[in-house]
C-alpha positions as CSV (number, residue, x, y, z in Angstrom):
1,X,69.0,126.2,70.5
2,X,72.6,127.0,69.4
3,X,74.8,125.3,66.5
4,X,78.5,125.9,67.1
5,X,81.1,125.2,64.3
6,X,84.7,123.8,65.4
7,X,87.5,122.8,63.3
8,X,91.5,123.1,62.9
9,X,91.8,126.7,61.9
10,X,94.7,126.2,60.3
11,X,95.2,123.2,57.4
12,X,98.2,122.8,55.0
13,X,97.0,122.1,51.1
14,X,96.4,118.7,49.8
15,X,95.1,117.5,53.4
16,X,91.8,116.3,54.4
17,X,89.4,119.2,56.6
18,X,87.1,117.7,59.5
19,X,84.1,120.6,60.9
20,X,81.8,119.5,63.4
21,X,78.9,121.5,64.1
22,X,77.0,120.7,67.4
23,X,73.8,121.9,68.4
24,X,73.2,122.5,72.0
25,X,70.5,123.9,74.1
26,X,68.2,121.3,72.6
27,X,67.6,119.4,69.3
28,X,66.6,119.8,66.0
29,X,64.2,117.6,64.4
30,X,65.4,116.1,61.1
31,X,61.9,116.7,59.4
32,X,60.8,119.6,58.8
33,X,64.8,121.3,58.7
34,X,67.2,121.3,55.6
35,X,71.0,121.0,56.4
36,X,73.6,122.2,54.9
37,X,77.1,123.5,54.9
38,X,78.3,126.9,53.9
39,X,81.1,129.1,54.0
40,X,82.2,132.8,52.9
41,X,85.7,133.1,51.3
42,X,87.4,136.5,52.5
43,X,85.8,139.6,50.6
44,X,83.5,137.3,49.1
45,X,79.6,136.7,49.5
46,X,78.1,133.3,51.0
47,X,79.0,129.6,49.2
48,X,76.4,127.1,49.4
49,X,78.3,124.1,49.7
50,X,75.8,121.3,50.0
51,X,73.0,119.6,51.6
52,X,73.6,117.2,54.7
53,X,72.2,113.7,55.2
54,X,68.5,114.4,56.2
55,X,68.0,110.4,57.3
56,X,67.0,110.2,61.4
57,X,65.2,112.0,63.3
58,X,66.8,114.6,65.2
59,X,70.4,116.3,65.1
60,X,72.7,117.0,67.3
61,X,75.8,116.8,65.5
62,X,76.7,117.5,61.8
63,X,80.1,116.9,59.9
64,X,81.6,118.3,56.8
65,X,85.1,116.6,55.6
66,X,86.9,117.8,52.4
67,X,89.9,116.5,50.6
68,X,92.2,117.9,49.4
69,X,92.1,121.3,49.6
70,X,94.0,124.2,48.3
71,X,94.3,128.0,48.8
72,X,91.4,128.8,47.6
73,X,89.3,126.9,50.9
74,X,90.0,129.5,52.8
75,X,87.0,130.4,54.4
76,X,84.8,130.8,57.2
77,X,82.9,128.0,57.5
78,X,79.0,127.3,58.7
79,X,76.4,125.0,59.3
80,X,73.3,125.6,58.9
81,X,69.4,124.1,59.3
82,X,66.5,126.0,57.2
83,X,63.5,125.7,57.3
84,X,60.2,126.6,55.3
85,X,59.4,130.6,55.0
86,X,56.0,129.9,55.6
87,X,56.9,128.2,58.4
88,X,56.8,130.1,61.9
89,X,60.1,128.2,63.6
90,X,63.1,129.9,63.5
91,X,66.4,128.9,61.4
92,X,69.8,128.4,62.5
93,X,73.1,129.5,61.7
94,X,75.9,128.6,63.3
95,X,78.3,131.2,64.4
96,X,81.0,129.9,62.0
97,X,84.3,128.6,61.9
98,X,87.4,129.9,60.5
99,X,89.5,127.8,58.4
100,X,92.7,129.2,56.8
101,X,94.6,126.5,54.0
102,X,98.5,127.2,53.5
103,X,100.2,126.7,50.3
């Protein structure tokens, strides 16, 4: 199972940003994974950015939209499904997704 980010790249400020991430290679159940978008500003460590909808019962594609954005979004940008440490399934990260905002 793969996730895979996509999104414009580049974004002026004060418009709206639309990621997809797609999982392919098979599915992820809903239960017992926790979603959730994050990205890493240049020469900065990893952002949690928030948890995704966890209604349904699988995923195959997950979405992050932000308004307005400035400067500072500059990032690369990833989705990703956790699950329990105790847990022996495997996590995901997708391979991320660069996103550059313009002034």
């Amino acid at each position: 199972v793969q996730l895979r980010e996509s999104g414009p790249g580049l974004v002026k400020s004060s418009q709206t940003l639309s990621v997809t991430c797609i999982v392919s290679g098979g599915s992820i159940t809903t239960n017992p994974y926790y979603w959730s978008w994050h990205r890493q500003p240049p020469g900065r460590g990893l952002q949690w950015m928030g948890a995704i909808d966890s209604s349904g019962s699988t995923k195959d594609t997950v979405f992050l939209q932000m308004n307005a954005l400035q400067p500072d979004d500059t990032a690369v940008y990833y989705c990703y499904a956790d699950i329990a440490y105790s847990d022996p399934r495997p996590d995901y990260w997708g391979q991320g997704t660069q996103v550059t905002v313009s002034s």
